[in-house]
N, C-alpha and C positions, 0 to 999 in steps of 0.2 A: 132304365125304367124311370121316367117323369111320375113323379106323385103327384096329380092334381088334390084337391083335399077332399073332395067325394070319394077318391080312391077306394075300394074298401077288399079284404078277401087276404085269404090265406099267406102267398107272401109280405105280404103287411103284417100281420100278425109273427108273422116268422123272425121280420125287420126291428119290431117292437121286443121278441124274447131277447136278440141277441140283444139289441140295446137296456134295456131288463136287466141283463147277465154283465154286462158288461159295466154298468150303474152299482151295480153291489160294488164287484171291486172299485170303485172311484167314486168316494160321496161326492163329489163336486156335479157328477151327472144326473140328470131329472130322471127316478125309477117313476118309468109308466106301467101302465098298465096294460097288456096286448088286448087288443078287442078287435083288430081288425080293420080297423077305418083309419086311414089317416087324418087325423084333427089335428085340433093347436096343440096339445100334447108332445103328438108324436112329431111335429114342425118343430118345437122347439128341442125334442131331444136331439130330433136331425143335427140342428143349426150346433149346439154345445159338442156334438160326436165332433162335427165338421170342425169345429174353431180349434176344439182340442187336436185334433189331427192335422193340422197344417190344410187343409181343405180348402176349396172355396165356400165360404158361409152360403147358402141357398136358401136350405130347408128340404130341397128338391133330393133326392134319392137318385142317383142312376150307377151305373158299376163300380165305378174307381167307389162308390162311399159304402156298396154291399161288400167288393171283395176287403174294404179295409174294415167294416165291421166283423166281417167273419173270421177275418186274420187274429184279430183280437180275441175274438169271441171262444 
């Protein structure tokens, strides 16, 4: 799934809880806020999920960075 930044809707929101969830346990991660919309926010939690996990840094969202949030989460 490519996240343009207009992106906006339900799995977005879903991507922002686990990262939310995921943020508690690890103060080093940016807690957002889920609203739904991919913004600079949620770009930049991407990009710290991604660096922390051996990732490729994007910002961009597509499976390997959902199934590895969800694994976590």
């Amino acid at each position: 799934m490519n996240t343009p930044s207009n992106y906006v809707g339900q799995p977005i929101r879903s991507l922002q809880t686990m990262l939310r969830t995921i943020a508690h346990a690890d103060e080093t991660l940016l807690k957002i806020v889920p609203d739904g919309i991919y913004g600079p926010n949620t770009v930049q939690a991407v990009r710290e999920f991604q660096r922390q996990n051996a990732l490729p840094v994007t910002g961009e969202t597509d499976n390997i960075n959902i199934s590895s949030a969800f694994n976590k989460w």
